[in-house]
C-alpha positions as CSV (number, residue, x, y, z in Angstrom):
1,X,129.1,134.0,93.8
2,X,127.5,131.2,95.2
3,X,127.6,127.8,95.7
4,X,125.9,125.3,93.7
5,X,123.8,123.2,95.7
6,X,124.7,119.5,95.2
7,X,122.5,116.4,96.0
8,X,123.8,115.6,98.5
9,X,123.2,119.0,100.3
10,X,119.6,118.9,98.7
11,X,119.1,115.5,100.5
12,X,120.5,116.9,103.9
13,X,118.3,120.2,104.1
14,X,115.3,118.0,103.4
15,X,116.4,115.3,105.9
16,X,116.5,118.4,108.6
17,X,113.5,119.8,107.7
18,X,111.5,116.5,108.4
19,X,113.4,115.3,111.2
20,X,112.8,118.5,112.8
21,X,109.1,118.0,111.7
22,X,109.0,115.1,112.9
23,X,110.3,115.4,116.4
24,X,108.2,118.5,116.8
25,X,105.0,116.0,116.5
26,X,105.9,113.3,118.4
27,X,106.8,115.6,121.0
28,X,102.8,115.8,121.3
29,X,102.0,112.9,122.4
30,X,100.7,112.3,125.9
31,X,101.0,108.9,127.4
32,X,97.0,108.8,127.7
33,X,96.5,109.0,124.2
34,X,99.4,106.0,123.7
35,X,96.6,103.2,123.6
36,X,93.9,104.9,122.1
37,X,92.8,103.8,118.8
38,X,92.8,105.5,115.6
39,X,90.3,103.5,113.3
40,X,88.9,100.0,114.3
41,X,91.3,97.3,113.8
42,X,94.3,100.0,112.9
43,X,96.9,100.9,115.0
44,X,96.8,102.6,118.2
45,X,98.2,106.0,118.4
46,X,101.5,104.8,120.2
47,X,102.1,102.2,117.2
48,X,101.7,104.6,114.8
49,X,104.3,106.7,116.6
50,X,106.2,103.6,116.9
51,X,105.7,103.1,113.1
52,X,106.9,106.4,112.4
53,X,110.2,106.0,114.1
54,X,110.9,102.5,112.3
55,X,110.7,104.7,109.1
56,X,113.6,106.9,110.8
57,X,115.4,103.3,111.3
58,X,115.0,102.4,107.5
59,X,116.4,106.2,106.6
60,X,119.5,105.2,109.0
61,X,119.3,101.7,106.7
62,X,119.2,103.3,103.4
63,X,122.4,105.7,104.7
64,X,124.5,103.1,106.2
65,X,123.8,100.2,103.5
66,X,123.4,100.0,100.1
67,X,120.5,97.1,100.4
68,X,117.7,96.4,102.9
69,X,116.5,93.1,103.4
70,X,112.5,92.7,104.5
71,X,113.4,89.3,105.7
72,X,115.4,91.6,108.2
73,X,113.4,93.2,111.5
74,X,114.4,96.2,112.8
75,X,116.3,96.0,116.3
76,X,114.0,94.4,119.1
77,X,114.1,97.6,121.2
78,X,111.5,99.3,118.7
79,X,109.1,96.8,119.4
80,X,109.7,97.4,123.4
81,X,109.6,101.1,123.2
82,X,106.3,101.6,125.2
83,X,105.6,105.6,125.9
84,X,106.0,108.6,124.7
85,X,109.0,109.3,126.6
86,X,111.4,106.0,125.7
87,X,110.3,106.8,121.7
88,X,111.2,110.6,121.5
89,X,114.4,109.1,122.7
90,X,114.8,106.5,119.9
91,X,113.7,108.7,117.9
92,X,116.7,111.4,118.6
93,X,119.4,108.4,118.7
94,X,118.0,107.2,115.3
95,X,117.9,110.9,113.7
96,X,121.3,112.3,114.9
97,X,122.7,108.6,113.4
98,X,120.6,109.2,110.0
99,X,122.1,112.9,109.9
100,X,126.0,111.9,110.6
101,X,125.5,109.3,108.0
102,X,124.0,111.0,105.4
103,X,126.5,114.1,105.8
104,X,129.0,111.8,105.0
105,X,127.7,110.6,101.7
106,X,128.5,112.8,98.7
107,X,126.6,113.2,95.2
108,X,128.2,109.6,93.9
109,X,126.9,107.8,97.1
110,X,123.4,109.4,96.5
111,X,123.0,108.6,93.0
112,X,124.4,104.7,93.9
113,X,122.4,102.1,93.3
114,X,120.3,101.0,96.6
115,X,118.3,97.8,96.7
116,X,115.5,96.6,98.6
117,X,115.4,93.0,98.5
118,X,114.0,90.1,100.1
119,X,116.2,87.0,100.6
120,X,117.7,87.1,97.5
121,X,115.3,88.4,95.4
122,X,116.1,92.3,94.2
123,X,112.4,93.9,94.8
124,X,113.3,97.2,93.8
125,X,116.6,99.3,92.7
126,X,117.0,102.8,93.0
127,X,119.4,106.0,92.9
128,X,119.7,106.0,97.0
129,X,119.1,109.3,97.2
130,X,115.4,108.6,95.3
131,X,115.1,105.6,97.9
132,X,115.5,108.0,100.6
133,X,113.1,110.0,99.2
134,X,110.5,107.6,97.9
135,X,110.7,104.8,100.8
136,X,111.8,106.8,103.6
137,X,111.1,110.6,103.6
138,X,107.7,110.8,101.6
139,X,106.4,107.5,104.1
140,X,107.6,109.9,107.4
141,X,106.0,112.5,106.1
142,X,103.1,110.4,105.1
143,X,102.6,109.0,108.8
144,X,103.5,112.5,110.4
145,X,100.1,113.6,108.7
146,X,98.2,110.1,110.0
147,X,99.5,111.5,113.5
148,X,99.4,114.7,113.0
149,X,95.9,114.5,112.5
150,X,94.4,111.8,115.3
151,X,96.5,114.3,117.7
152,X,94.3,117.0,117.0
153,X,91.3,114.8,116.1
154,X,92.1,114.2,120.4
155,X,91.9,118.4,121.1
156,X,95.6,118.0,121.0
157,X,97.5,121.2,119.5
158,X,100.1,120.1,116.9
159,X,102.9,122.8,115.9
160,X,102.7,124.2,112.6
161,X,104.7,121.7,110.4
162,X,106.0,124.0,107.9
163,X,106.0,127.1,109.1
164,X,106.3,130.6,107.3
């Protein structure tokens, strides 16, 4: 007999997986390609990477609280976090925090309401565990692929993200 897989352990094996994804890509970056552009008047390769970790931030926010606030910034180190080096690192401080978190949290927590607001206007209200979903994991994955591709648009060999 096995066990039923609850929400909450749905929500943790696809946390892993992307983390893991994750990680795996921005360990590709080189420092050259840190300031090189993407599109004209887009990001640069290093603040999409940097985008892509303050995504990891809001997963740790949707964990940890049960609100975010836009009038909120991130903590002022993401902004200084200048090379590949100093963002891998964020990057695994952020993920092992978003992972204790969220193994902690239990089928009730994931289907509590969560609320992205701004001031105190309510924006948007959702199960949490869609919010993590919807806001956080589908968006990482979303800017993995932007990466994913300028790294090889470069010559730069990305890992497999999925592989079989």
């Amino acid at each position: 007999m096995t066990t039923p897989l609850t929400v909450a352990g749905a929500v943790l094996a696809d946390l892993d997986v992307e983390l893991d994804a994750t990680r795996a890509v921005l360990g590709c970056l080189r420092p050259a390609l840190w300031d090189a552009p993407t599109y004209p008047d887009a990001w640069t390769i290093g603040q999409l990477a940097r985008h892509l970790v303050e995504v990891v931030y809001w997963l740790e926010t949707v964990v940890a609280a049960d609100r975010f606030d836009v009038t909120s910034r991130p903590p002022p180190e993401r902004d200084a976090v200048d090379g590949p080096a100093a963002l891998i690192e964020r990057f695994d401080v952020l993920a092992a925090s978003v992972r204790a978190g969220a193994s902690r949290l239990d089928d009730a927590a994931m289907a509590a309401p969560w609320s992205l607001v701004q001031g105190d206007v309510v924006l948007q209200t959702l199960p949490r565990h869609v919010a993590l979903r919807r806001a956080c994991i589908s968006h990482m994955i979303h800017h993995r692929a932007q990466l994913s591709a300028w790294l090889r648009a470069q010559g730069d060999v990305v890992p497999e993200i999925y592989p079989g």
